[in-house]
C-alpha positions as CSV (number, residue, x, y, z in Angstrom):
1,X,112.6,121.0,74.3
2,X,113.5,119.1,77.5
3,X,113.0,119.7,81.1
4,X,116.1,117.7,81.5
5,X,119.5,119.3,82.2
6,X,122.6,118.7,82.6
7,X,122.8,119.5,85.8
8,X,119.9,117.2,86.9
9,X,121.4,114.3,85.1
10,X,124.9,115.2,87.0
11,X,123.0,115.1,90.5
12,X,121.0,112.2,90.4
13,X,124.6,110.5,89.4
14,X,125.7,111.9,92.5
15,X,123.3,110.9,94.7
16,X,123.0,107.4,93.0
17,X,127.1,107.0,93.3
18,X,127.3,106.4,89.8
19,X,130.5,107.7,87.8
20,X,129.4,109.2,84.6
21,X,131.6,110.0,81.5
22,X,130.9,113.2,80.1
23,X,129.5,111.0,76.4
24,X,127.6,108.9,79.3
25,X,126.2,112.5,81.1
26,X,125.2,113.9,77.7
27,X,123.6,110.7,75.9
28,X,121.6,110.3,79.2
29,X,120.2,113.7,79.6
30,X,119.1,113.1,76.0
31,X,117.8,110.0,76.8
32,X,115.9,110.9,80.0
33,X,114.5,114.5,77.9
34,X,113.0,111.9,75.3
35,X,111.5,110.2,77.7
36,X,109.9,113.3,79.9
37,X,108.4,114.5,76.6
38,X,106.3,111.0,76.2
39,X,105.2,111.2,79.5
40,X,104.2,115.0,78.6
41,X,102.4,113.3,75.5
42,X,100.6,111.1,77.7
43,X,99.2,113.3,79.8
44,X,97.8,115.4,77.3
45,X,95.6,112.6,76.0
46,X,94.3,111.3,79.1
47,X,90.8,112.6,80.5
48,X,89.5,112.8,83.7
49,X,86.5,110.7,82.7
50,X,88.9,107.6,82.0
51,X,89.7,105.6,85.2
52,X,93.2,104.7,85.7
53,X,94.0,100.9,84.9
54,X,97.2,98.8,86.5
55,X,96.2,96.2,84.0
56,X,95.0,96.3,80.4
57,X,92.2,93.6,81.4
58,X,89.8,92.7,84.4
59,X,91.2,90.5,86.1
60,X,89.7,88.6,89.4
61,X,91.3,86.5,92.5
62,X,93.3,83.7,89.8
63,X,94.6,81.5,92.4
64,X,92.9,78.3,92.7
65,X,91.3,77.2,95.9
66,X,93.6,75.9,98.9
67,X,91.7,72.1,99.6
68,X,93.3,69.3,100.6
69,X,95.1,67.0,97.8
70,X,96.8,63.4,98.1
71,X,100.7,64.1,98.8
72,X,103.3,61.9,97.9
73,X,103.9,59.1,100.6
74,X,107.0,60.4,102.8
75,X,108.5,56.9,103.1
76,X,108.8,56.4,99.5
77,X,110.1,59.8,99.2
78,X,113.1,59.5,102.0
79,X,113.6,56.4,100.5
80,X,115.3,57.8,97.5
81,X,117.1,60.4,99.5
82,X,120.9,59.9,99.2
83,X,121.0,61.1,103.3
84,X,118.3,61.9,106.1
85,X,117.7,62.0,109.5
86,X,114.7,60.1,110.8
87,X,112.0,61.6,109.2
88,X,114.0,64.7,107.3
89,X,116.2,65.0,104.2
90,X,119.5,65.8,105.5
91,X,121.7,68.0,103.5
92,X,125.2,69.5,103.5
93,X,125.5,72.7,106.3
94,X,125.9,75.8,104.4
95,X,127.2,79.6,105.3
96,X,129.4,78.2,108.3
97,X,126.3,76.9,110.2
98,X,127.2,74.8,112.9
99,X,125.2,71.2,113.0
């Protein structure tokens, strides 16, 4: 049995402006009952004493450090630039931007 109707499926259309056959209307509240009764499911196996998880494993900060590397010279990178402007790549103005 689903806690779905109808009606519920016909109103969050409505307030999501989406049109909605009537095939469309029934096949989703079918869908959306399916997938109420999972959740149902779900919730019937978890217990209090199990802490809730975002992520299957522990994870810990996995971004490296932030030091100080050797960069690419900028002279022998502007050199291969097909256009720049003094110490800039210059590039084509875009959205009606003015230069």
């Amino acid at each position: 049995m689903s806690d779905i109707t109808r009606a519920d499926v016909e109103h969050l259309a409505e307030l999501s402006r989406i049109d909605l056959t009537n095939e469309e209307i029934d096949r989703m509240t079918e869908q959306l009952g399916a997938i109420n009764q999972l959740i149902s499911k779900v919730q019937e196996v978890a217990t209090p004493d199990v802490a809730p998880a975002s992520h299957p494993f522990v994870t810990a900060n996995v971004m490296r450090a932030d030091e100080a590397a050797p960069t690419l010279d900028r002279d022998e990178v502007l050199a291969q630039a097909p256009d720049r402007d003094e110490s800039r790549f210059k590039v084509t103005a875009i959205l009606g931007e003015e230069q």
